[in-house]
N, C-alpha and C positions, 0 to 999 in steps of 0.2 A: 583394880586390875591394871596392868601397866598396859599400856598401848605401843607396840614392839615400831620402828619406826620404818617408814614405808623403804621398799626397795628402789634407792635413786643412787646412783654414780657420780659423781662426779669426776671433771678430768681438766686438767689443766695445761697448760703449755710454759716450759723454763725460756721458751726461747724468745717469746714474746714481748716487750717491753712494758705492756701492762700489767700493772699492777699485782701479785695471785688475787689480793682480797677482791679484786675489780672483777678478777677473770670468775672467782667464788661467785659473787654478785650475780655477772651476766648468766655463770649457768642456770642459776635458781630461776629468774625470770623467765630463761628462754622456758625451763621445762614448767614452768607455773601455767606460761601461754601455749604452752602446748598441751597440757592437762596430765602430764607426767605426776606433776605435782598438783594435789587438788585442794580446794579449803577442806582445813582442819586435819588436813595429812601431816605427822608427826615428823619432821624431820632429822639426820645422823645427829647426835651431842656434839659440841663441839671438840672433846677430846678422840671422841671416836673419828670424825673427820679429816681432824688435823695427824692422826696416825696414818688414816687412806691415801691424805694427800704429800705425808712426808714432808710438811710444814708445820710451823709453831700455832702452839695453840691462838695467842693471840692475833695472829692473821685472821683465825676461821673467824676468830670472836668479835671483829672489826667488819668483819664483812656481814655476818649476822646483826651486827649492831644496823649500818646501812640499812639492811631489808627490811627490819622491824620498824626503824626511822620513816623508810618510804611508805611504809602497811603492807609488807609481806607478809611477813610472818612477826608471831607472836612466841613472847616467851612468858613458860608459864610455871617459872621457878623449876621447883623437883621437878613436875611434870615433863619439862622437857620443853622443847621449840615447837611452832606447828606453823601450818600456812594460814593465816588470817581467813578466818570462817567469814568476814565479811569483806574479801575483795569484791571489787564491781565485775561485772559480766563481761563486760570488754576486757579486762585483764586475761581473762582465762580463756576466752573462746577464739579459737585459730584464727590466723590472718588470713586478712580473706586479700584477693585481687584488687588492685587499687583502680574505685571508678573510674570509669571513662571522663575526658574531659574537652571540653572546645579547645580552638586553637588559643584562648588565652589562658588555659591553664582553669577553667572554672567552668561547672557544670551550668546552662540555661538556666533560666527559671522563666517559665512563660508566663506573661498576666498580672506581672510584680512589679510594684508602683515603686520609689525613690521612697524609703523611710525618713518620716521626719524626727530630726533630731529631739531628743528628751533630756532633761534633767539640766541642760543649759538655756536660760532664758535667751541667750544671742549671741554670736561668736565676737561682738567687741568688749561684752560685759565677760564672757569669758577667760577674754584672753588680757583681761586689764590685770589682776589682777597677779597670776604670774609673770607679767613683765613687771611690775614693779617689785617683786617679791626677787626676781632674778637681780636688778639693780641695785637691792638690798646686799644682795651674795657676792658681788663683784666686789674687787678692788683689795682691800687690806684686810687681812685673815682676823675675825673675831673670835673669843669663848664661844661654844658652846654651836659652834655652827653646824649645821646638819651636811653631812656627805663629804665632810674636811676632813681627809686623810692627817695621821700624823707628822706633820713637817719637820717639827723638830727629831723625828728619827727617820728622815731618809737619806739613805748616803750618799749624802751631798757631792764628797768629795770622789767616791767610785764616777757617778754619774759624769762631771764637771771631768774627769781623766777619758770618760770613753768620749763624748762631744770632743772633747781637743784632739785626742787622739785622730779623729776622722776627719776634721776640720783641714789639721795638718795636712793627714793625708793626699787632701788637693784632687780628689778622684773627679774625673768628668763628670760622673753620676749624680755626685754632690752637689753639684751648680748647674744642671742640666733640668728643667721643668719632668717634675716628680711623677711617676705611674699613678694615675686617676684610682687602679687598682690598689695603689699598696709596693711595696717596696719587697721584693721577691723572698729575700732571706724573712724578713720579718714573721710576710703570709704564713710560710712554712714553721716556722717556730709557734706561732700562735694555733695552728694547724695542732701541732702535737702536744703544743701545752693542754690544748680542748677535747683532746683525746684521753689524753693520761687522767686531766685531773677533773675533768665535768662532763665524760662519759660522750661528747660529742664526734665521731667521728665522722672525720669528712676532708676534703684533698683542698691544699694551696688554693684552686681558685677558684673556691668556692670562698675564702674568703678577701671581702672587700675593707681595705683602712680608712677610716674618713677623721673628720678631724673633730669628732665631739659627737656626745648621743643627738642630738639634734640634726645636726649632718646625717646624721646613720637614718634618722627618720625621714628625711628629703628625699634623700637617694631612694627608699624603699620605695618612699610614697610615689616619687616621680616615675619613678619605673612599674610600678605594677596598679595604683589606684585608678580608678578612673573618675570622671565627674560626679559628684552626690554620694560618692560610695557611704557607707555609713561604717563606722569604728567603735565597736566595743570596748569601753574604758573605765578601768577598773574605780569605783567611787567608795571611801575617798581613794584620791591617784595621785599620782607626780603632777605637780603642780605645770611644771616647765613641760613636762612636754605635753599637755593640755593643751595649755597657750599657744605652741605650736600648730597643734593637729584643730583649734579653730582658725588659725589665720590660715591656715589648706582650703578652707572651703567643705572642708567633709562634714558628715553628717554624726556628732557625737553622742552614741548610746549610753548612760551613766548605767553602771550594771553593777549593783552591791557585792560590797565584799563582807563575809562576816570570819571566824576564827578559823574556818577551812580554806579561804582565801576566795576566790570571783566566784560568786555564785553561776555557773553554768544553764541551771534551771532555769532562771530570772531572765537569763541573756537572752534566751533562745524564746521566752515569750515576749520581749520588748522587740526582739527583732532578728529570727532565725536564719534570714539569708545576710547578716551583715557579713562586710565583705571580708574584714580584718578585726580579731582581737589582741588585744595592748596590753600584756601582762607581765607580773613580776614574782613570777611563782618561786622562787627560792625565800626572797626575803622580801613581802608587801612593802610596796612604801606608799603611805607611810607607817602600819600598822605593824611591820614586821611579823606577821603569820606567813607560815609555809605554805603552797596551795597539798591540797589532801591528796593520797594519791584517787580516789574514786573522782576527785574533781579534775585530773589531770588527764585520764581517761577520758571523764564528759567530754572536756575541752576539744581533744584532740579527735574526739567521736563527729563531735561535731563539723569541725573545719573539714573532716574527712566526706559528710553528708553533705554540708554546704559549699565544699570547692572553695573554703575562705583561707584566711593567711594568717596565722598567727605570728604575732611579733613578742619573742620574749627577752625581756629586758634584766639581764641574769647581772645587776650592776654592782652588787658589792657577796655577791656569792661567796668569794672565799675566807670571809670571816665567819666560820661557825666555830661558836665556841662547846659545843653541846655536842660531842663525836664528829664524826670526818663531814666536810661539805660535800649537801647532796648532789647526785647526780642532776645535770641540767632538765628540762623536760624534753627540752630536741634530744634527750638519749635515748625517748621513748617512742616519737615520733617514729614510724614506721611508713608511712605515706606522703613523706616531704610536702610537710604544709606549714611547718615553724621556721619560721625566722631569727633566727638566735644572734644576739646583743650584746656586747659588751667593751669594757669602758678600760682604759690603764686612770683615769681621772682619780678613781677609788683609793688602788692600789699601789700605784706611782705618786702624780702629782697632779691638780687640777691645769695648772698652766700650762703642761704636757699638748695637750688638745688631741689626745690622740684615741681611738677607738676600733673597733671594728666590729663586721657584719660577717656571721655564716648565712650565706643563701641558698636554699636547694638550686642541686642539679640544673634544675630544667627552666632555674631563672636567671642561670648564671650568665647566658648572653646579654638577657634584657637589660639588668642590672649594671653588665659594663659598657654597653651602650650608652648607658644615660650618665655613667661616672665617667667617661668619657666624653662626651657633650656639656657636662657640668662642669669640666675640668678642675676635680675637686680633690687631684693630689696634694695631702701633706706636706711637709717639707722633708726629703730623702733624707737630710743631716740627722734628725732627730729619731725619724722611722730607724736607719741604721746604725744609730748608735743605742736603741731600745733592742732591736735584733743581739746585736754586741750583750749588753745586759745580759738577756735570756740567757744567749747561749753560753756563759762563762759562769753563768751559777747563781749570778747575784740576786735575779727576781727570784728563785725558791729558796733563797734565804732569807732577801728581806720579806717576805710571804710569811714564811716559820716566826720571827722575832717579830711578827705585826699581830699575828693570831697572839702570841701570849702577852706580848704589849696591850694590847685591846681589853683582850681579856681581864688583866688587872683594872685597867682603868673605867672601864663600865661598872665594876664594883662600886669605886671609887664615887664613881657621881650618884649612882642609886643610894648609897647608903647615906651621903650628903643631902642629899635631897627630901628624903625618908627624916632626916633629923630636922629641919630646916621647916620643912610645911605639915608635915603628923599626917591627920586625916584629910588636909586639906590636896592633895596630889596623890594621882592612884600611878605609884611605880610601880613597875613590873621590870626583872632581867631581861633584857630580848637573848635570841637564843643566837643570833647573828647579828652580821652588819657593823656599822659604822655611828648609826643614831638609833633615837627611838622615841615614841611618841607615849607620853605624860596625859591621865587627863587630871581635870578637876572636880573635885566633889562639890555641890551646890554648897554657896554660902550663907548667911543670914538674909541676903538680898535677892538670891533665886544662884540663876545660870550665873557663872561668871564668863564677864565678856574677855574672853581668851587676845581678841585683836587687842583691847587696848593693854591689856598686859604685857602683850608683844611688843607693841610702840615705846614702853615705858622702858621696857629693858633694851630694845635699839637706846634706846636717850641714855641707858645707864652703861654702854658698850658692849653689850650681850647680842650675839646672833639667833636667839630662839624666834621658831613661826608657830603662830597661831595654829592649832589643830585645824579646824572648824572649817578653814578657806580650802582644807583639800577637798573638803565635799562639794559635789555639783550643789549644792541649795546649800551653802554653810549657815545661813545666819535663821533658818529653821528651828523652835523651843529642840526640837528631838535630837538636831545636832549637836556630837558628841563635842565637850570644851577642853583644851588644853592644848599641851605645848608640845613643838617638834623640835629636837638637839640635837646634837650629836655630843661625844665624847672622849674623840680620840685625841684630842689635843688638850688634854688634864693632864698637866704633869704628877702633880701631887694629892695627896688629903688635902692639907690645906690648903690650895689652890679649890679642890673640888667644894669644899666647905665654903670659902668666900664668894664663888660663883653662886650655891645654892642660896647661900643669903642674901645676896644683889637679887637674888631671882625673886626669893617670898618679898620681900619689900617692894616689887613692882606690882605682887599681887595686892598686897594692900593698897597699893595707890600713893 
């Protein structure tokens, strides 16, 4: 028996700048969370849809792809589409009032002692390790390095016309000590670029520019942390900014990730009132998993009980090569508790230095308080000639010919790689991003030790890092072994082929 499909509307707006497939998107959600739509409620087909709404089929069919991608809805061939019979209960049940909170923006907690740090034996043995892991990554661009945009295709020459261009210019602006904030045109561009394309909505000055994810962590931390706080940190995690948040003095909770992304459950019994979680829910680094949508909910359930702060660190989001890039998780956030992240280092250039913070609302004074005391304006030349960029076209084109650039050449190296070590390397495609992490299958001799494989291939000119060191405890039998790359600077096969052989040869020794 056919199951005829529930009675739902949809309605869109022409005049809107968003996207339809977005505006498709947000209505399913709103009516999911309102209980319009329930699990396992059969949703219109997509031809049927795309007649109601007077748009092409493949719009509907892009924005269904999206919701199944999140864990909306499910498609079930003939059957038809449905609403995923296992969303979490937070998805579906009304919004409720947003708790009360003190004047610092976070609920008391009476009788609750300073949690002591876990999974790091000491914040100098911590933080030794990504500082010298960072001093590896400085200096002259290597193969295979992780988070290294491709150089050799960006437009050098566009870039190098809009700099001279404003250089020339001679504007007061230019040579006048730069907005702590951010550079006004810029704000606003980046404003609607995180609107349009990662579902974030939120006004100019809410966002802050700073000069590198690291900066973006200071600023946060100085303005909103207090003494001892403790910080949930996804293990394994970003190496660098580890090292960072132990030379803060904060107290670091190591909280597993496995193929849904941070485990939530795990967090919240290592230490339920921490004050901040540290996540990278579009694309894990270094493991590259999505977070789930049920764990995205936990997360933000949580921050919302505990009056905590999530920071999410959305750093090379726009390379999905597996349908459209997901929406951010601040698109979910409903109780401004996310801190949202990100970088042009990815997508431009790492030399750039440039980055920026969305802050909610209601920290937006605190936050320019302290980046004004920090006085940690960028350089206005560079901010407004990125602003220029944007607005002339150029970043959503070089964005388009990065995603399909990318896309070829992550082939390239998996399939070199896959020929080069056989069983001895477990590749996997990642579904995003920029790098990906390899491991190793035991050898004749057990575990292989991944760091000195690392060492060997520094000595042979190769930028790979050890898997193993992103774990709080790396050097652990249970710690997984293997390598972290990148790939977007392969020009060729046989480029990708030559690298993978330099690489098995270091496994052997």
């Amino acid at each position: 028996m056919t199951v005829p499909p529930t009675e739902f509307s949809v309605s869109i707006d022409r005049q809107l700048q968003l996207p339809i497939y977005m505006q498709i998107c947000a209505r399913f959600r709103t009516a999911i969370a309102a209980g319009h739509l329930r699990p396992g409620d059969r949703v219109p087909a997509l031809r049927s849809l795309a007649t109601q709404l007077n748009t092409a089929r493949g719009t509907v069919e892009l924005a269904y792809t999206i919701l199944v991608d999140e864990g909306y809805l499910q498609m079930r061939g003939a059957a038809g589409t449905f609403v995923s019979p296992s969303l979490p209960a937070s998805v579906t049940r009304s919004s409720r009032t947003q708790s009360a909170r003190d004047s610092n923006g976070r609920q008391s907690t009476k009788g609750s002692a300073a949690p002591q740090a876990r999974g790091e034996s000491s914040g100098v043995q911590a933080a030794a390790r990504p500082l010298a892991i960072a001093a590896a990554m400085s200096g002259e661009p290597r193969p295979l390095q992780p988070g290294l945009p491709a150089l050799d295709a960006f437009p050098v020459k566009v870039w190098n016309r809009l700099v001279s261009h404003r250089a020339r210019g001679g504007e007061r602006e230019m040579l006048a000590y730069p907005d702590p904030a951010g550079y006004r045109p810029l704000r606003e561009h980046i404003a609607t670029y995180l609107g349009l394309s990662r579902g974030v909505t939120c006004l100019p000055e809410q966002v802050f520019v700073t000069g590198g994810y690291r900066a973006t962590l200071e600023l946060v931390l100085r303005s909103l942390a207090r003494p001892n706080d403790s910080v949930w940190y996804e293990d394994p995690g970003y190496l660098l900014a580890r090292g960072f948040l132990a030379e803060t003095g904060v107290q670091l909770i190591a909280v597993p990730v496995d193929n849904e992304g941070i485990d939530v459950e795990r967090g919240t019994q290592l230490d339920a009132q921490a004050r901040f979680a540290l996540v990278t829910p579009s694309h894990q680094s270094p493991l590259g998993h999505t977070l789930s949508l049920a764990r995205r909910m936990a997360l933000l359930d949580w921050a919302r009980q505990a009056s905590s702060w999530i920071v999410e660190d959305d750093y090379d989001s726009e390379f999905r090569y597996l349908g459209r890039p997901l929406p951010a998780l601040k698109s979910l956030d409903r109780h401004d508790h996310v801190i949202y992240c990100g970088t042009f280092s990815k997508v431009m250039f790492p030399g750039l230095r440039l980055a920026y913070t969305v802050v909610p609302e209601r920290a937006v004074e605190r936050v320019g308080r302290v980046a004004r005391s920090m006085n940690a304006g960028s350089p206005t030349l560079l901010q407004a000639a990125l602003a220029d960029f944007i607005e002339r076209g150029h970043f959503a084109r070089h964005l388009k010919r990065m995603r399909a650039l990318y896309a070829e050449r992550r082939v390239l190296i998996v399939r070199a790689l896959e020929q080069a070590f056989g069983e001895r390397l477990i590749v996997e495609l990642p579904p995003g991003g920029i790098q990906f992490a390899a491991r190793f299958t035991e050898g004749p001799s057990g575990a292989v030790d991944d760091v000195a494989v690392a060492a060997r291939a520094r000595e042979a000119g190769l930028a790979v890092l050890p898997l193993s060191i992103w774990y709080a405890n790396g050097r652990t039998r249970r710690t997984p072994r293997g390598l972290v790359m990148g790939f977007a600077n392969i020009a060729n096969a046989s480029e990708a082929s030559r690298l993978a052989r330099t690489l098995r040869a270091c496994l052997d020794g």
